[in-house]
Backbone as ProteinMPNN parsed JSONL, in Angstrom:
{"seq_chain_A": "XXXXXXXXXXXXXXXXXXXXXXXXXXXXXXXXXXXXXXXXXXXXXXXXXXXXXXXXXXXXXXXXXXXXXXXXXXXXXXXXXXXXXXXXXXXXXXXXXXXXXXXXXXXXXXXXXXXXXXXXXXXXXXXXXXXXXXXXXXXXXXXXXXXXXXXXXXXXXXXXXXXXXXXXXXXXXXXXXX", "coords_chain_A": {"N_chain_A": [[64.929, 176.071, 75.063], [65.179, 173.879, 71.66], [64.912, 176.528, 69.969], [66.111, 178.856, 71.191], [68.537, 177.993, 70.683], [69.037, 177.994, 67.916], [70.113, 180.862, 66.303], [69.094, 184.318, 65.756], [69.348, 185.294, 62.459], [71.69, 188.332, 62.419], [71.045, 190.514, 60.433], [68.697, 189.74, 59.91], [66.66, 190.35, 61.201], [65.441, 192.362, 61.767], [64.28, 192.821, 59.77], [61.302, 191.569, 56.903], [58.763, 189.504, 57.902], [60.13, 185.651, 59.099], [60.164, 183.063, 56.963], [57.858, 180.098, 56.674], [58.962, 177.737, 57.281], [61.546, 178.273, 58.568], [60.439, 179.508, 61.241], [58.869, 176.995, 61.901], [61.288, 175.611, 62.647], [61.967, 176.637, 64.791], [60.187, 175.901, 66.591], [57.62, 177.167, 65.916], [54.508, 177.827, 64.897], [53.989, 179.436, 62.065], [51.323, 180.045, 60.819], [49.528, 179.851, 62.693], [50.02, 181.533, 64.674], [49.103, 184.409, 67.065], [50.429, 187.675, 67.43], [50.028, 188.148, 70.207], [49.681, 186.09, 71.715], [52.781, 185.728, 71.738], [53.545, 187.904, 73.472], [52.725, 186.455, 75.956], [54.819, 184.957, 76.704], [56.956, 186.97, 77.277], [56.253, 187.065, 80.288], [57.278, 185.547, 81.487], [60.273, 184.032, 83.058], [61.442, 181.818, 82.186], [60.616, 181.511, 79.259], [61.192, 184.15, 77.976], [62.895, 184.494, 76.348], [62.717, 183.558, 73.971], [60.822, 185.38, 73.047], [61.65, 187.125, 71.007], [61.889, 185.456, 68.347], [59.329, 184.305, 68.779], [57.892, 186.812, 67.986], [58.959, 187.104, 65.385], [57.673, 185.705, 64.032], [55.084, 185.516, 64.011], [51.386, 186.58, 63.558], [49.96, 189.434, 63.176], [47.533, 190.174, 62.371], [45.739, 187.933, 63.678], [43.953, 187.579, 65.992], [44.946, 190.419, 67.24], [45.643, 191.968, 70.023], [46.327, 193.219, 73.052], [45.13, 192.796, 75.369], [45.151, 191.194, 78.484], [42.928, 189.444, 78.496], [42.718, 188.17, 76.075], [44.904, 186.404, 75.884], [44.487, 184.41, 77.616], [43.474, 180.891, 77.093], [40.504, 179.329, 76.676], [40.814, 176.549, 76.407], [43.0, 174.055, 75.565], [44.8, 171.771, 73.688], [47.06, 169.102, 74.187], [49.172, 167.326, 71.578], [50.037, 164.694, 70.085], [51.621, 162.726, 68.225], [51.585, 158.889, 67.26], [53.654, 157.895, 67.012], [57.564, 158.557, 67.167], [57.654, 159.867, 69.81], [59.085, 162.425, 71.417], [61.393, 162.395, 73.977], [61.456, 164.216, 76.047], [58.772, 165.048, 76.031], [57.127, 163.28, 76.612], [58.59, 162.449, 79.036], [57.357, 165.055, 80.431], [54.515, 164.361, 80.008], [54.444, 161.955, 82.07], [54.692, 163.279, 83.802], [54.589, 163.815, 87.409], [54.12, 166.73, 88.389], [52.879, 167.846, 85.83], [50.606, 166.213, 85.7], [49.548, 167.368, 88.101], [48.497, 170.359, 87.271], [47.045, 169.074, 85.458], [45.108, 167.988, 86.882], [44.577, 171.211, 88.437], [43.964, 172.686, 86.545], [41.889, 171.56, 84.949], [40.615, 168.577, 83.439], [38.863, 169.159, 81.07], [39.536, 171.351, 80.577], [42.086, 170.834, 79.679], [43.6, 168.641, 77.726], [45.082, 165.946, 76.257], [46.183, 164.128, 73.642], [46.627, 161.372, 71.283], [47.024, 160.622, 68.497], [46.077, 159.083, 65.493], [45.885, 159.664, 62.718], [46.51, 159.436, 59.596], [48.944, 161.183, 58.538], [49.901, 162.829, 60.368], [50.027, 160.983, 62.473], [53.367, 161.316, 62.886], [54.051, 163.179, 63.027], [55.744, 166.701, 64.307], [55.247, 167.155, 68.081], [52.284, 169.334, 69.211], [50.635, 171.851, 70.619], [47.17, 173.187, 70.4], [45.589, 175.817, 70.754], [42.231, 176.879, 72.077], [40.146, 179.784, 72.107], [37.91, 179.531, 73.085], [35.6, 176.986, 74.686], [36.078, 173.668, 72.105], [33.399, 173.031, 70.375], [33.122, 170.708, 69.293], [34.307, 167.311, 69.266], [37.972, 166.473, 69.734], [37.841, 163.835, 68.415], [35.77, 163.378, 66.902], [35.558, 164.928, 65.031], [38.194, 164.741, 63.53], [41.726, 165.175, 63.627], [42.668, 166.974, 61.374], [40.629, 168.914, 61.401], [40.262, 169.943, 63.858], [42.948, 171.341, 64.23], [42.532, 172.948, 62.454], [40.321, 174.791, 63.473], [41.325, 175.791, 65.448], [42.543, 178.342, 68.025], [45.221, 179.044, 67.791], [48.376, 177.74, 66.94], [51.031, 175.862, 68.071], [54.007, 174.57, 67.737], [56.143, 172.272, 69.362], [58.18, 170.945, 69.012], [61.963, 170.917, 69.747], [61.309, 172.003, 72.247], [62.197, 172.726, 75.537], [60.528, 170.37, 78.507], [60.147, 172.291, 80.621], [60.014, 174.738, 79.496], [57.521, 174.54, 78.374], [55.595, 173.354, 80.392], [55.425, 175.816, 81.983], [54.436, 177.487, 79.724], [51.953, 176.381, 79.512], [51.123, 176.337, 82.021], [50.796, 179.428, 82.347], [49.15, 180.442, 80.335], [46.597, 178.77, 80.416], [43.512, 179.045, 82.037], [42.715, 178.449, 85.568], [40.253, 176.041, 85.845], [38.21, 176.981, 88.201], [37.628, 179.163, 87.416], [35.483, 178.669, 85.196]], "CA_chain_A": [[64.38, 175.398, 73.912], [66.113, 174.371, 70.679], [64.684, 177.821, 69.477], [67.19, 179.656, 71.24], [69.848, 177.575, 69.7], [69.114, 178.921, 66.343], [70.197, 182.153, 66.374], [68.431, 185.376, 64.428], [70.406, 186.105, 62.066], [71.553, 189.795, 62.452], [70.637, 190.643, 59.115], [67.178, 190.06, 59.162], [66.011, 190.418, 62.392], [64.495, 194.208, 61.274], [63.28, 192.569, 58.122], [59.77, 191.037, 57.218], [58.588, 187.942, 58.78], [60.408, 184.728, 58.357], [58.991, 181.849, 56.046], [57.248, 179.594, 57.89], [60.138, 176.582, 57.227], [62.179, 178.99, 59.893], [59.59, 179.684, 62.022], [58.911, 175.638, 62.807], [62.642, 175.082, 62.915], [62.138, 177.256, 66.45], [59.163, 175.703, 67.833], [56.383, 178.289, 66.191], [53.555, 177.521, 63.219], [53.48, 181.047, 61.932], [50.044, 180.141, 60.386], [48.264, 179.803, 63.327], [50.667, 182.01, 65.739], [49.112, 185.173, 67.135], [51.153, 187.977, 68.514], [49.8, 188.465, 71.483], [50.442, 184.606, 72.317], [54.394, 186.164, 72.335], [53.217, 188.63, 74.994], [52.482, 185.589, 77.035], [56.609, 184.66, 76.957], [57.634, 187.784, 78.631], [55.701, 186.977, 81.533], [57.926, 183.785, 81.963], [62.009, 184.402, 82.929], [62.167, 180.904, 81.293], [60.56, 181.851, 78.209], [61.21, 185.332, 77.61], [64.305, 184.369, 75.449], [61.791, 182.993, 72.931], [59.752, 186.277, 72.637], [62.42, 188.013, 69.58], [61.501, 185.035, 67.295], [58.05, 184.28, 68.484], [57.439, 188.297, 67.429], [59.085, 187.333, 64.018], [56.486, 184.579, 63.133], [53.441, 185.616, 64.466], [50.463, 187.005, 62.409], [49.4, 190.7, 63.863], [45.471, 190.038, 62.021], [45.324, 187.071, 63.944], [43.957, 188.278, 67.446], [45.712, 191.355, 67.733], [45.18, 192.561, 71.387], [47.072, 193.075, 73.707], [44.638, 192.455, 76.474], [44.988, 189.715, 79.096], [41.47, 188.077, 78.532], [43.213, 187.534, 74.87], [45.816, 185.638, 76.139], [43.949, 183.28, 78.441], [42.845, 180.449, 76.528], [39.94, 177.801, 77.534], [40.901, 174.882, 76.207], [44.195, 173.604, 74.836], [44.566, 169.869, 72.997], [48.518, 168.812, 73.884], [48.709, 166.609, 70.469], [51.406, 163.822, 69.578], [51.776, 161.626, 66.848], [51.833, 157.782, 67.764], [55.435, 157.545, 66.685], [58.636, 159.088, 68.074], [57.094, 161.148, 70.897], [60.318, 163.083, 71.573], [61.132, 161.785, 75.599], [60.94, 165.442, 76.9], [56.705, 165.302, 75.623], [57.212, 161.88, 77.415], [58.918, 162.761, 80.785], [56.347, 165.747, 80.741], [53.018, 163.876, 80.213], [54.296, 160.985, 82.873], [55.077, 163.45, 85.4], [53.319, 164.379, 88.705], [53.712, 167.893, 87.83], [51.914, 167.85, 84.513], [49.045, 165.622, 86.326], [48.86, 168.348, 89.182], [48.397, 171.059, 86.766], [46.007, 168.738, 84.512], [43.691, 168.558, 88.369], [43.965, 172.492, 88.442], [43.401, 173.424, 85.307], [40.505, 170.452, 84.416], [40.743, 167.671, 82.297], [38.01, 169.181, 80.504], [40.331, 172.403, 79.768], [43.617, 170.546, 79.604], [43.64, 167.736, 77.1], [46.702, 165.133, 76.191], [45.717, 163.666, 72.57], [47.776, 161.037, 70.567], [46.787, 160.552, 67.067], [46.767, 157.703, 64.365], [45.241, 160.292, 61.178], [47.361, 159.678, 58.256], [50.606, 161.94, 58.65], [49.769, 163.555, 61.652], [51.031, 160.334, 63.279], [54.428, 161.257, 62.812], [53.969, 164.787, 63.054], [55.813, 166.884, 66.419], [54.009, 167.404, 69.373], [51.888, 170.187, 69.442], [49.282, 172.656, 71.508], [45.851, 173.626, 69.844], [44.898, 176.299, 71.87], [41.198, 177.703, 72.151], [39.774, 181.094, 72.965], [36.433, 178.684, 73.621], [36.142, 175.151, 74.533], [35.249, 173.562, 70.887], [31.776, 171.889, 70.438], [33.111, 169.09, 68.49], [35.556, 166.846, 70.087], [38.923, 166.059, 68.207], [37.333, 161.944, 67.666], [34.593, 163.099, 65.968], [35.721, 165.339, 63.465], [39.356, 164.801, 62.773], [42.522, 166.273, 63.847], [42.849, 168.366, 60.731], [39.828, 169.988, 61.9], [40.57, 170.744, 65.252], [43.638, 172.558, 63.633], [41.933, 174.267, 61.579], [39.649, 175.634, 63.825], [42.292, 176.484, 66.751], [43.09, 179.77, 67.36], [46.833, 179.268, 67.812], [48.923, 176.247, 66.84], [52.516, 176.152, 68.548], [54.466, 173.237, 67.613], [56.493, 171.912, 70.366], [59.591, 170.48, 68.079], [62.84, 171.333, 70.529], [60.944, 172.601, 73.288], [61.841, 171.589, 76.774], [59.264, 170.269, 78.931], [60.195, 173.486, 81.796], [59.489, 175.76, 78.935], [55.86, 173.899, 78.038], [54.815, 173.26, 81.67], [55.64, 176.866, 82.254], [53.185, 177.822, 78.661], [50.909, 176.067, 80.416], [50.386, 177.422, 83.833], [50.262, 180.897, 82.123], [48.12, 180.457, 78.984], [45.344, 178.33, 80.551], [42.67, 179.729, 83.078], [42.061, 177.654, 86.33], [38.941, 175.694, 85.32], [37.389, 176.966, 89.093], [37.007, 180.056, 86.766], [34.568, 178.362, 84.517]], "C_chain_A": [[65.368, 175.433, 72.78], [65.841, 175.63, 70.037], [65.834, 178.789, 69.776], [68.564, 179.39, 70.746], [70.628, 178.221, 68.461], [69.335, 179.868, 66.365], [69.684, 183.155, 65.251], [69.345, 185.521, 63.589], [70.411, 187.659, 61.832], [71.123, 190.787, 61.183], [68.825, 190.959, 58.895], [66.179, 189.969, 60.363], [65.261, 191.09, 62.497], [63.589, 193.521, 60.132], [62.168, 191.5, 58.711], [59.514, 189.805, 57.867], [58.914, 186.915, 58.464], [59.583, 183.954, 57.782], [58.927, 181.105, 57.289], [58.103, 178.268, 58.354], [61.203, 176.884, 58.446], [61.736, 179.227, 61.218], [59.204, 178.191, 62.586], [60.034, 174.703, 63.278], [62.996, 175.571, 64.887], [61.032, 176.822, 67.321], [57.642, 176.454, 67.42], [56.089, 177.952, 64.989], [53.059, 178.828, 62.885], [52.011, 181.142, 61.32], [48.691, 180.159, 61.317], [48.694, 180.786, 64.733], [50.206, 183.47, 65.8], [50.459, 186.337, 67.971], [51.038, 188.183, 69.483], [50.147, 187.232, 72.483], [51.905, 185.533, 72.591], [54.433, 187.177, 73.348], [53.629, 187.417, 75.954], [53.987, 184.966, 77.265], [57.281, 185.653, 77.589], [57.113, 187.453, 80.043], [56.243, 185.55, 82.258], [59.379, 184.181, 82.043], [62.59, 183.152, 81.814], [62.232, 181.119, 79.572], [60.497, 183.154, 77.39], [62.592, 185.399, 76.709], [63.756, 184.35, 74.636], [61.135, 184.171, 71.932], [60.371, 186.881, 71.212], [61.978, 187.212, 68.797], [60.312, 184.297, 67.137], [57.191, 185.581, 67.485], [57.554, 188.129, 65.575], [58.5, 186.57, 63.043], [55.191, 185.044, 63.318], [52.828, 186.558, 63.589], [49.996, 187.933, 63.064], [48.09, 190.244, 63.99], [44.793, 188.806, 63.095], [45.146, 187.445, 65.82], [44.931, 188.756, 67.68], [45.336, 191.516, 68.342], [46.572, 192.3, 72.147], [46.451, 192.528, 75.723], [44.98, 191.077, 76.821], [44.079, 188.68, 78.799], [42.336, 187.484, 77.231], [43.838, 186.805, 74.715], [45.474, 184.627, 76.998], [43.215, 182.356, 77.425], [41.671, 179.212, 77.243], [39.843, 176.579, 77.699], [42.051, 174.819, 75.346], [43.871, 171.935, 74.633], [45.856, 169.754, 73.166], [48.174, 167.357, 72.905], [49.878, 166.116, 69.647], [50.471, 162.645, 69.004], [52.073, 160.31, 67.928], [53.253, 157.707, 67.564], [56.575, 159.081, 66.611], [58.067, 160.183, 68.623], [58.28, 161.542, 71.826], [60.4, 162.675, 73.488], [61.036, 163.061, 75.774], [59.532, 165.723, 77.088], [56.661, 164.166, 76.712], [57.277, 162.223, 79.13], [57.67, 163.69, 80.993], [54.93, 165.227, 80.943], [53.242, 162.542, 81.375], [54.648, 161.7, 84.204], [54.183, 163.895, 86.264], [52.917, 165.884, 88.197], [52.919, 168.081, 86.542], [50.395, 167.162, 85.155], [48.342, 166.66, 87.493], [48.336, 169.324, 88.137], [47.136, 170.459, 85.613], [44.343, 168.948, 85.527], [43.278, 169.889, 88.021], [43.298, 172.786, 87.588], [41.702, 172.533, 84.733], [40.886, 170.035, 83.541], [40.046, 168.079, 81.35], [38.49, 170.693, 79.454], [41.895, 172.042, 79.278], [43.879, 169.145, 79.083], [45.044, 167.205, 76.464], [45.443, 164.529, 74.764], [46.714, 162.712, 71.767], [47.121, 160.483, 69.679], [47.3, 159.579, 66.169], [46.509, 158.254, 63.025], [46.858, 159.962, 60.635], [48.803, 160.246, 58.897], [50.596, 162.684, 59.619], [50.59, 162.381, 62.624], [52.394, 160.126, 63.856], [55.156, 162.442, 62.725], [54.387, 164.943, 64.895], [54.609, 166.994, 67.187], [53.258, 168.89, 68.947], [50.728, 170.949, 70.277], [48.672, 173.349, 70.659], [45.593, 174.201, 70.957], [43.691, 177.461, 71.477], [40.647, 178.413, 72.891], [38.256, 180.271, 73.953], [36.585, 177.15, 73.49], [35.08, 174.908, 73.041], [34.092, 172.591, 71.115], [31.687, 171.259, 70.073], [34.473, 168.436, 69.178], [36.358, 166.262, 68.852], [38.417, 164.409, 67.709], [36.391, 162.291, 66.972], [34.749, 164.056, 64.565], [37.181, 165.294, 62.989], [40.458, 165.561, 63.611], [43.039, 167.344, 62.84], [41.728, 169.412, 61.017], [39.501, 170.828, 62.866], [41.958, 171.535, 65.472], [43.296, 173.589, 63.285], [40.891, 175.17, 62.575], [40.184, 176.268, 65.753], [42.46, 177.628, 66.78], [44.177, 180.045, 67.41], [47.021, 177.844, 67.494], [50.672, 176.403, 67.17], [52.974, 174.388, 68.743], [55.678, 172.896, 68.626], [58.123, 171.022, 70.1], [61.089, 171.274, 68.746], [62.479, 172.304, 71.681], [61.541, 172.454, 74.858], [60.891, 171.314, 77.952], [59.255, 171.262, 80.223], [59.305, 174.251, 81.115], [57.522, 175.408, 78.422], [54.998, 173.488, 79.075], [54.73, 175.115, 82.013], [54.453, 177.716, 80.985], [52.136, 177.612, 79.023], [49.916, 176.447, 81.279], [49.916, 178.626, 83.081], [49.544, 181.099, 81.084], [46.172, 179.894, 79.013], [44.47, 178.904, 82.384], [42.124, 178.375, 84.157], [40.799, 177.251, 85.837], [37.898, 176.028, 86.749], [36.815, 178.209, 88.32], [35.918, 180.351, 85.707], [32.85, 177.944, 84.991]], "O_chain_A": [[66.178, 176.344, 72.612], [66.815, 175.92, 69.341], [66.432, 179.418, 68.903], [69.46, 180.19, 70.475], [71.736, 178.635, 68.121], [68.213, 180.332, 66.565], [69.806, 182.908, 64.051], [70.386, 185.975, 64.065], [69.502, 188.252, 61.251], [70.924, 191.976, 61.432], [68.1, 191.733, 58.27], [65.034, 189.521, 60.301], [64.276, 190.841, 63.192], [62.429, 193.764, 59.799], [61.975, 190.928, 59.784], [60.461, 189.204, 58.375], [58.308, 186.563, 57.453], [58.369, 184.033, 57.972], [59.486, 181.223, 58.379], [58.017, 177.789, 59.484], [61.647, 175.99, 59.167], [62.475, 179.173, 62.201], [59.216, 178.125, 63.815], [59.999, 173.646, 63.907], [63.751, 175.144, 65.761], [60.874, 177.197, 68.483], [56.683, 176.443, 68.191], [56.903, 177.766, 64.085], [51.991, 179.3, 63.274], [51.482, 182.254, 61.302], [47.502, 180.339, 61.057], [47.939, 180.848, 65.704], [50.631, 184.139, 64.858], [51.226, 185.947, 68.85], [52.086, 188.527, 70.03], [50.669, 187.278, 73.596], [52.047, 186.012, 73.716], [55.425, 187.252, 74.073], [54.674, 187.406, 76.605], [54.086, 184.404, 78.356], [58.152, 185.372, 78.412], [57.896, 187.722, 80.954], [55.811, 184.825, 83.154], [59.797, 184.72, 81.018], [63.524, 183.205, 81.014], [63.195, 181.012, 78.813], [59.88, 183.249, 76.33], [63.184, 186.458, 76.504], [64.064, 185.337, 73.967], [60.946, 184.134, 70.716], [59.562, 187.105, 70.311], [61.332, 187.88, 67.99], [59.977, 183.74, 66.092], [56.297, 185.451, 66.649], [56.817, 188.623, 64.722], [58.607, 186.582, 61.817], [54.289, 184.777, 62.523], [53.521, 187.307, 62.899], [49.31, 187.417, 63.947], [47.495, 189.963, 65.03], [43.582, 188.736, 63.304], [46.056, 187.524, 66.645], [45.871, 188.149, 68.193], [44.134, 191.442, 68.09], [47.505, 191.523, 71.94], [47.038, 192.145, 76.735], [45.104, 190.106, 76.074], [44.259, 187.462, 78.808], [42.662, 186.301, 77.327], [43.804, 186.207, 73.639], [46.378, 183.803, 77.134], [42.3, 182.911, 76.817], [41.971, 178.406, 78.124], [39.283, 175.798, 78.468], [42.069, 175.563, 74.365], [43.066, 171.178, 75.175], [46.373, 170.348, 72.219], [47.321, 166.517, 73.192], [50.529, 166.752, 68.818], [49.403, 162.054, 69.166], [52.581, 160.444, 69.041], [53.849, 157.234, 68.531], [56.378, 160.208, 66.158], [57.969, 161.279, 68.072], [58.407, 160.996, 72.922], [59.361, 162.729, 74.146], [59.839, 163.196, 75.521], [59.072, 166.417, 77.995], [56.014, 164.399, 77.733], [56.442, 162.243, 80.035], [56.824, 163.201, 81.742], [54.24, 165.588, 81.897], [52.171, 162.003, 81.651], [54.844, 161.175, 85.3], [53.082, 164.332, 85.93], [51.823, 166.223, 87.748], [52.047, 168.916, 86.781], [49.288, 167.68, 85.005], [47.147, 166.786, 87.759], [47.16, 168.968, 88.053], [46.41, 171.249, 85.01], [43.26, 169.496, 85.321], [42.185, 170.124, 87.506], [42.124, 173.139, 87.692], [40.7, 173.054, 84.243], [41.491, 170.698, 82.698], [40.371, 167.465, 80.333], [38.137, 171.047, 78.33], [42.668, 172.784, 78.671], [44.376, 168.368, 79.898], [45.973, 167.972, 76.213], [44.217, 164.52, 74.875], [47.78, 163.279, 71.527], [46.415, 159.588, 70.145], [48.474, 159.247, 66.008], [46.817, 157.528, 62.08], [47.956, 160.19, 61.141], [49.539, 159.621, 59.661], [51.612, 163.376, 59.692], [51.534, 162.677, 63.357], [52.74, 159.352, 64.748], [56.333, 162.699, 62.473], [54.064, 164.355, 65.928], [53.404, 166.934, 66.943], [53.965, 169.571, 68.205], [49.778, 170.204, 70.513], [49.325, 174.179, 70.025], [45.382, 173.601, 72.011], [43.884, 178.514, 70.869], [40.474, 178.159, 74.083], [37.83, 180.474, 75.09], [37.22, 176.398, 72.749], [34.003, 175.439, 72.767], [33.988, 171.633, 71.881], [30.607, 170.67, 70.037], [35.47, 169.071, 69.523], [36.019, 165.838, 67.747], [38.729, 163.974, 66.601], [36.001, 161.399, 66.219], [34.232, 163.927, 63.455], [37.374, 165.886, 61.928], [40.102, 166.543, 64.262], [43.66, 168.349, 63.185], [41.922, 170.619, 60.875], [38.856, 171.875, 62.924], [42.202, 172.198, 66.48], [43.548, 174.758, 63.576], [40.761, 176.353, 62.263], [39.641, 176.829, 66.705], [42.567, 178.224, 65.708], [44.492, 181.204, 67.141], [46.199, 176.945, 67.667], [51.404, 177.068, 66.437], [52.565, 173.458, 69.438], [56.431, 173.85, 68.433], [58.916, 170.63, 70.956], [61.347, 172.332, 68.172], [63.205, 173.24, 72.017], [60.793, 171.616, 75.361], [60.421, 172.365, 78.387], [58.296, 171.063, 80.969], [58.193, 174.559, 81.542], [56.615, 176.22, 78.24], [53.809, 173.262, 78.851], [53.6, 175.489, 82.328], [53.661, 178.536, 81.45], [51.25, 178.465, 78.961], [48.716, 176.716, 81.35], [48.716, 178.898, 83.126], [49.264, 182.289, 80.941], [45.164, 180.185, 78.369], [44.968, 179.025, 83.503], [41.354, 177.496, 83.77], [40.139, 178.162, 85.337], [36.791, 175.493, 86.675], [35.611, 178.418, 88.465], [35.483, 181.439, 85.331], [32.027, 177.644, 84.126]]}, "name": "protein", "num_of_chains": 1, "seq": "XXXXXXXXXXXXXXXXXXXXXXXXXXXXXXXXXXXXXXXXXXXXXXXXXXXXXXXXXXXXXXXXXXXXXXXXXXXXXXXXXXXXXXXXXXXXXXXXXXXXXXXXXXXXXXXXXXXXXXXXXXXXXXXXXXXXXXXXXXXXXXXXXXXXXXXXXXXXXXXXXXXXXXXXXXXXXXXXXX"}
C-alpha cells in the first residue's frame, strides 16, 4: 500500500499519535480507527507492514479488546464516490475474486456502495465496518450517517486491492455463521 511508502519518521514514531492529515495520507481515518482493527494486520504477511502506523492512528477508547469476537465485524459498506474510483477499487470490485468472496461472505454482510451525497462523491474509497448489521440502510438515511454510526472507518486512498481483498477475508465472518 502507498502507506508503506510514507515512511515513520524516526523521530516520532515513540511520540503521541499523529494528526489525523498523516494518518489519511496512509490509508487510516484515525477518528473512527480502533486498535484492535491493527491487530487484524498482523494476521496478514501482506498487511503486517501496515500494523506500526495503523497502531499510531488508532483510538485505544474506541473498542479496546483484544479479543477475536472484537475483530470480526458483521457488516462492512465498501463506499466510493461516483468520480475517480481509483482503478485498483475498480479491478477489485470487477473481479471474480471479490464476487467469490461477496457469495461467501453474503451480499447481505458484504456491501459495494457508490455515492452521489454532496462531497462524498469525490471522496476515496472507503470500508464502514459494523460490529452489527445496521437497521437503517445507507439510502435511507444518508451516507454521513452510516459514517457516523460505523464502528471503524478505514479509508482505502493508496491501498492495493491484495491488501483490501486480504482485509476482507479476515475482518468479515462467513455469513453461514449468521
Amino acid at each position: 500500500a502507498a502507506a508503506a511508502a510514507a515512511a515513520i519518521p524516526e523521530s516520532s514514531a515513540q511520540e503521541e499519535k499523529f494528526n489525523e492529515e498523516v494518518c489519511r495520507s496512509w490509508g487510516f481515518d484515525a477518528s473512527h480507527l480502533s486498535c484492535s482493527t491493527c491487530e487484524l494486520l498482523r494476521e496478514s504477511s501482506k498487511l503486517a507492514k501496515l500494523q506500526e502506523q495503523c497502531e499510531l492512528c488508532c483510538q485505544a477508547y474506541i473498542a479496546n479488546t483484544n479479543e477475536k469476537s472484537s475483530m470480526v465485524y458483521k457488516h462492512i459498506i465498501l463506499l466510493t464516490g461516483i468520480f475517480g474510483v481509483p482503478n485498483h477499487v475498480k479491478e477489485l470490485l470487477e473481479s471474480e475474486e471479490f464476487a467469490d468472496l461477496v457469495e461467501r461472505k453474503g451480499d447481505a454482510h458484504l456491501q459495494t456502495k457508490q455515492t452521489t451525497d454532496g462531497m462524498m462523491q469525490r471522496q476515496p474509497p472507503q470500508l464502514l465496518l459494523y460490529k452489527k448489521v445496521p437497521k437503517n440502510n445507507i439510502d435511507d438515511i444518508g451516507v454521513d450517517a452510516m459514517i457516523h454510526i460505523a464502528d471503524e472507518v478505514i479509508g482505502l486512498n493508496g491501498w492495493k486491492k491484495e491488501d483490501i481483498m486480504d482485509l476482507l477475508r479476515n475482518s468479515l465472518s462467513d455469513s453461514k455463521l449468521y
